[in-house]
Every structure is written in C-alpha cells, then in structure tokens.
C-alpha positions in Angstrom: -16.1 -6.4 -11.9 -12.4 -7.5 -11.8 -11.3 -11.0 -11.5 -7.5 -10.9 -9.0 -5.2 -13.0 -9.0 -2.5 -12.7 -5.5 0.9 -14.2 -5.0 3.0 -14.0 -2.2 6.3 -15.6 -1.1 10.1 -15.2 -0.6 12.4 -14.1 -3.0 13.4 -16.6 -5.8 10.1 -18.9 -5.3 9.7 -17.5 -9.3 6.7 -15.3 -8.3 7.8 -12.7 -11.2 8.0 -15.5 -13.6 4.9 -16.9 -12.9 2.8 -13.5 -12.9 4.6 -12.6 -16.2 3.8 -16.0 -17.7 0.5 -16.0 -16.4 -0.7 -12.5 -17.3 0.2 -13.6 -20.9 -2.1 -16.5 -20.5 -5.2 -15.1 -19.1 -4.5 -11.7 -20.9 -4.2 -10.1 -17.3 -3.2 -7.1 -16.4 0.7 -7.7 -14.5 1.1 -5.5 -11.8 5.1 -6.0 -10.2 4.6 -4.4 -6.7 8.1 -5.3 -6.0 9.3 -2.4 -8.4 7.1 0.0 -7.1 9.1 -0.3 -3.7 12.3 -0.7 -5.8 11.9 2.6 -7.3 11.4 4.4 -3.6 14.6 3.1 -2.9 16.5 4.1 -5.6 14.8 7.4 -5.2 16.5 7.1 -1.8 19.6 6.5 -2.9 19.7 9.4 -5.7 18.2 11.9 -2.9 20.7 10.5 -0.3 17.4 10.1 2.0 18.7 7.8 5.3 15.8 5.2 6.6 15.1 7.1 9.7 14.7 10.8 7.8 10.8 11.0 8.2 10.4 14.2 6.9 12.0 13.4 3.6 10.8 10.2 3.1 7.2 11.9 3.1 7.8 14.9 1.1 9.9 12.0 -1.8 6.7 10.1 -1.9 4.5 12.9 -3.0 6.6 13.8 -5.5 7.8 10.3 -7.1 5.8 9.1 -10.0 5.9 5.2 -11.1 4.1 4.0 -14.4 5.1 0.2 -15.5 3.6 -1.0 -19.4 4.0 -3.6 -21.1 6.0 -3.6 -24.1 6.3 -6.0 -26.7 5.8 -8.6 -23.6 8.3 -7.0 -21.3 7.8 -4.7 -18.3 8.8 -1.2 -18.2 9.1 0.6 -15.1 9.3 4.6 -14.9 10.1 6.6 -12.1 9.1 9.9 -12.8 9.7 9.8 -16.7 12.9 8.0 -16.5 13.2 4.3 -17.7 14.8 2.5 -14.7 13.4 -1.4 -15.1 17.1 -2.2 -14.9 18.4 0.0 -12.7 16.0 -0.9 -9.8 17.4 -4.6 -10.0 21.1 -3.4 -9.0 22.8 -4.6 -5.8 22.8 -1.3 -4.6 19.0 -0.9 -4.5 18.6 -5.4 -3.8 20.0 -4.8 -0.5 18.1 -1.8 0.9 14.8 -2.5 -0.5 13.4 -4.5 2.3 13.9 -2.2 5.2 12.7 0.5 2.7 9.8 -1.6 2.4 9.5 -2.0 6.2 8.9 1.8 6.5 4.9 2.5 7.4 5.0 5.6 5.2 6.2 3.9 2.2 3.7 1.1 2.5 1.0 3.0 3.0 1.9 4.9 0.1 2.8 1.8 -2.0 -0.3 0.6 -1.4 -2.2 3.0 -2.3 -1.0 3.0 -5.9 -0.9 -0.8 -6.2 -4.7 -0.9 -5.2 -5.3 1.8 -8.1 -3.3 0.4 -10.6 -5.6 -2.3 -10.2 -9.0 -0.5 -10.2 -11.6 -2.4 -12.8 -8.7 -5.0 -14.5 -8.3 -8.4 -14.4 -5.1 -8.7 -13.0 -2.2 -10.7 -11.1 -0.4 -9.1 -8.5 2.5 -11.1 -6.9 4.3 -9.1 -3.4 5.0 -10.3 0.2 1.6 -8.7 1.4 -0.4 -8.9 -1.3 -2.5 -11.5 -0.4 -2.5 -10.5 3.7 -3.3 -6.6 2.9 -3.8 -5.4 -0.5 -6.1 -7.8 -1.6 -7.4 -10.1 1.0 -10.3 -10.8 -1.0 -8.7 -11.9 -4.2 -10.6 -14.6 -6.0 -7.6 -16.9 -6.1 -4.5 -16.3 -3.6 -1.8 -18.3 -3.8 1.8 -18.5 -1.9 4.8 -19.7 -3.0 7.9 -20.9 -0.8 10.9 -23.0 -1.6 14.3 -24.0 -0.2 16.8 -21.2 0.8 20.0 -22.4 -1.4 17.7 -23.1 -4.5 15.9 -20.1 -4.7 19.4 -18.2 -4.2 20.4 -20.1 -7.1 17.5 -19.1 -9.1 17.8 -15.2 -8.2 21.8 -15.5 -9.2 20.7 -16.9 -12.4 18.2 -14.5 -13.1 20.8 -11.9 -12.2 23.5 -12.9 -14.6 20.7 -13.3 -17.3 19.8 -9.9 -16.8 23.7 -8.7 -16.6 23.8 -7.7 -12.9 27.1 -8.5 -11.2 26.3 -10.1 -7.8 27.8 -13.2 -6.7 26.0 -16.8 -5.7 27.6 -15.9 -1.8 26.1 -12.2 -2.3 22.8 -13.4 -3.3 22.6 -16.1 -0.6 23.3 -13.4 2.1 20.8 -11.0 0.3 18.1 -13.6 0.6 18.6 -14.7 3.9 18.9 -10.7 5.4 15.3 -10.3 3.3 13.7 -13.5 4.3 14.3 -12.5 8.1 13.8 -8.6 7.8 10.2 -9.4 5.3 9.3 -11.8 8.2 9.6 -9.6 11.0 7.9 -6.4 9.9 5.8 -4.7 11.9 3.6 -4.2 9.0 2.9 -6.2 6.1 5.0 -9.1 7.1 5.3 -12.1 5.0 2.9 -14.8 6.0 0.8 -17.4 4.7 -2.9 -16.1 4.4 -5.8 -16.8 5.0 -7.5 -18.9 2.4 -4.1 -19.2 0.1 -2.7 -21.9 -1.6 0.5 -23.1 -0.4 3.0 -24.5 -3.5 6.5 -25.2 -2.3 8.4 -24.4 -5.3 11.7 -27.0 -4.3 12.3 -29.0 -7.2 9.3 -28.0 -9.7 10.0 -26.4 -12.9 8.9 -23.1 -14.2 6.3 -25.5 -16.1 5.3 -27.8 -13.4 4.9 -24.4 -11.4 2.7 -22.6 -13.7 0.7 -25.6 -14.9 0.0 -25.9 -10.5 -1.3 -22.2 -10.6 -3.0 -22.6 -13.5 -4.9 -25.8 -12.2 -5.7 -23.6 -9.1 -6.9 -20.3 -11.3 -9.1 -23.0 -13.9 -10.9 -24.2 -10.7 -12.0 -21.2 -9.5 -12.6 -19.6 -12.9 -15.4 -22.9 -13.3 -16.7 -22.1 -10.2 -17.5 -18.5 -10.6 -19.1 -19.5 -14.0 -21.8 -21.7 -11.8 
C-alpha cells in the first residue's frame, strides 16, 4: 500500500516548496513532475525538435531517460546521465515548457513514468494534472492558487536565488502565457478537482502554507488509522 499525496496549481503558488518541505516531514518520497516535462523540452531544444514534428517527438521519448534523487536534501534531475536540475530552470526551456507539455504524446509518456516512479512509495506529487489524471484517487489532493503579480514575484525570487537571469516583467509575461496555455489544454488542463482542497496562497507564508497542508494531510492520516 502507498499513502499519495497530490498538488496542483499555477506557477509560483510554492507547490515545489511545499512538496520539498513536506516530503522531508512525512519522509515521503518527492516526485517533481514539472522536471520530467522540463527535461523533454530541453531535449527539444538540444535536438532542434519543432512542436509540430510528430515523428521526432515520438522517436525522442523512447530514447530520453530521466532519474531525479535526493541528495543531501536536494533534487537532482538527470536526463539521460547528464546532471541538468539547473539547466531545465533556464528561460529558454521556462518559456516552451507549457506547450511542450500540451503535446498528447509527451503527456502520455510523462505519465507513464510519473505513475511508476511512484509504484509502492509513499509520496507527494505536485503538477497541473496530478490530481485530475495521474492520481485521481490520492488520499489527500490538494490545489493551490494565488494572485497573478504575487506569485510572479515569488517565481522572480526564486529565480534570482537560484542564479537565473530573467527579469520581474519577463516572469510576469511567462506566467500569464502559462496560466492561459495550462488552462486551455486539450488534455490535462489545469483545474480544480474533484474532491481537492482549495488553499489560495495570496498573502500566507511558506509556514502558514505548510502548516494548512499539513493540517489537511494529519486529518486524513487519523482517519485512515480508524
């Protein structure tokens, strides 16, 4: 048995944060399904693979291989031997990953390896469609949502914490293009679940926000233990 824990939301609601926080926590296993689509499209961009190239696209995704462990409290992400946890956060891959992560193919794919990364672990799993298509049956499914300008602010934070030159302007416009293009896809398209938690994230601090998951994971938790 294998006790899930899904998060969906926009960018910059602090979904990362809170998985990483809470996987430390709980001792689950962290699954980031946003770098497994990150590392398709830098894949893209090394192979010079256009959106609409079908053909390629398949024949990249039996080929690509993505591991992420956990060392010494930090995620690191492979593709196909290859440390690339901070490459796949450059602006060149930020602003193609959502219609690379519109493509059926890729999803399909993507999801696929998410579902066996997480075959027999306790685990948190934070995405735009984890909660809607992955795992509809997690025990606790929660999403996360916040206003526009703030969680621009807290991506351009991140972002100059992590040494990656993008502008507050360029992150805005990012988020915006995602928010629309992640809403609007034919499939997996962000949405509230069934069942899930809503938090709004506007205001809250990274400890008011985990303590809220937290009370919501506890609760659940108890009741299983009934």
């Amino acid at each position: 048995m294998s006790f899930i824990v899904a998060i969906d939301g926009p960018a910059g609601t602090g979904k990362g944060t809170m998985a990483d926080l809470i996987s430390k926590k709980y001792n689950f296993t962290n699954i980031d399904t946003g770098a497994t689509y990150r590392c398709v499209a830098l894949e893209m961009l090394n192979r010079k693979i256009e959106l609409d190239d079908d053909e390629k696209i398949e024949k990249m995704l039996k080929e690509i291989k993505i591991d992420m462990e956990q060392i010494n409290g930090e995620l690191k992400v492979t593709l196909d031997g290859k440390d690339v946890t901070k490459e796949i956060r450059s602006p060149e891959v930020s602003k193609i990953v959502s219609p690379v992560s519109s493509i059926k193919k890729v999803r399909i794919a993507m999801n696929d390896i998410q579902r066996k990364m997480a075959e027999g672990k306790d685990v948190i799993m934070e995405g735009r469609d984890i909660c809607t298509v992955v795992f509809p049956n997690a025990d606790v499914k929660i999403y996360l949502d916040g206003d526009l300008k703030e969680r621009a602010m807290r991506r351009y934070r991140q972002n100059k914490e992590k040494g990656i030159d993008m502008s507050y302007e360029e992150v805005l416009e990012n988020i915006q293009k995602r928010d629309k293009n992640d809403m609007e896809k034919e499939m997996g398209a962000l949405k509230v679940a069934e069942g899930a938690v809503v938090i709004d994230t506007t205001g809250m601090s990274i400890e008011e926000e985990e303590e809220a998951i937290c009370k919501i994971i506890d609760e659940k938790i108890r009741k299983g233990k009934k």
